[in-house]
N, C-alpha and C positions, 0 to 999 in steps of 0.2 A: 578852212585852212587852204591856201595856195599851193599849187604844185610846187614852186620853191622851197616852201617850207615845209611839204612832205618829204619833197627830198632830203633835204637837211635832216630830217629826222632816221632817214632810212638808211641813206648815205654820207652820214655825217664827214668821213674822210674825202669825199669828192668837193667840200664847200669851197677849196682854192684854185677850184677849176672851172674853165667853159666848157660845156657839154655841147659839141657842135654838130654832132647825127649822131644816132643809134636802131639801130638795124639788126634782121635776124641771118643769122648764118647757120642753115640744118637747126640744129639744136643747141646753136650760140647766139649771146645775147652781144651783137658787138659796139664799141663806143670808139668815139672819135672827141678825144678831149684837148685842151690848152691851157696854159694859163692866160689871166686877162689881163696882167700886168705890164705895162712896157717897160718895165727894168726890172733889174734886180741887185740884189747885193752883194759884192765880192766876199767871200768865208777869209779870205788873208786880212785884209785893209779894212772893210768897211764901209767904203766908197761902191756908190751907185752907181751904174752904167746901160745906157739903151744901145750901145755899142753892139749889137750880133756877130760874133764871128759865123756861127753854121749853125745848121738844127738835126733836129733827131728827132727817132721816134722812139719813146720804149712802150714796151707788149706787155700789158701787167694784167696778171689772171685774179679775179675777184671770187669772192665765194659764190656759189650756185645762186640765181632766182629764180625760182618756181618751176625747179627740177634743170634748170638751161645754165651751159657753164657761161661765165661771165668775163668778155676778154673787154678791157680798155687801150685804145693804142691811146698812149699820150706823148705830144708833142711836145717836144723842148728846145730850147735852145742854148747855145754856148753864146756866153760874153765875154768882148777883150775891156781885164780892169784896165782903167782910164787912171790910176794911179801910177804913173814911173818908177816910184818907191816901191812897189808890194811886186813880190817876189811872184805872186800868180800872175802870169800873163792873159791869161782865159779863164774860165771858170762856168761849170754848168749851171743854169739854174734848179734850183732845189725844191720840190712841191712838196711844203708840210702834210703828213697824211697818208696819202698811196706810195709813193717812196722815199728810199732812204739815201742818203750818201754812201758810195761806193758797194751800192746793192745791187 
């Protein structure tokens, strides 16, 4: 089995992400993720956009591996919809998995 696809087995919620470092901090396990996607899809319209407005980072705490707490920073980005019509003008992108909308 590939380390990909142990991961997948281990970490099945991280499979819509890049894992871009990971590193120990004292007696944290830390990650540095993304997504690999260059767009995403507005939640109003539907409509697909590579447009970036800004990014962000969120801090998301994992359960413990092998005694070490488990911090993910994962990087996001905001997109301006490219639709005129749809009432969102921005909208964040969404990672199936590690989090939620409006979490």
């Amino acid at each position: 089995m590939s380390v990909p696809e142990l991961l997948a087995v281990w970490f099945p919620h991280l499979a819509r992400v890049r894992i871009e470092g990971v590193f120990l901090a004292g007696r944290s396990v830390r990650s540095k993720a993304r997504t690999p996607d260059p767009e995403a899809v507005c939640p109003g319209c539907g409509a697909a956009s590579r447009w970036v407005h800004s990014r962000s980072e969120r801090r998301l705490s994992d359960t413990a591996i092998a005694g070490r707490e488990t911090v993910i920073r994962l990087g996001v980005r905001r997109f301006c919809c490219r639709d005129d019509e749809c009432q969102k003008k921005t909208f964040a992108e969404q990672v199936p998995g590690p989090t939620v909308r409006s979490g």
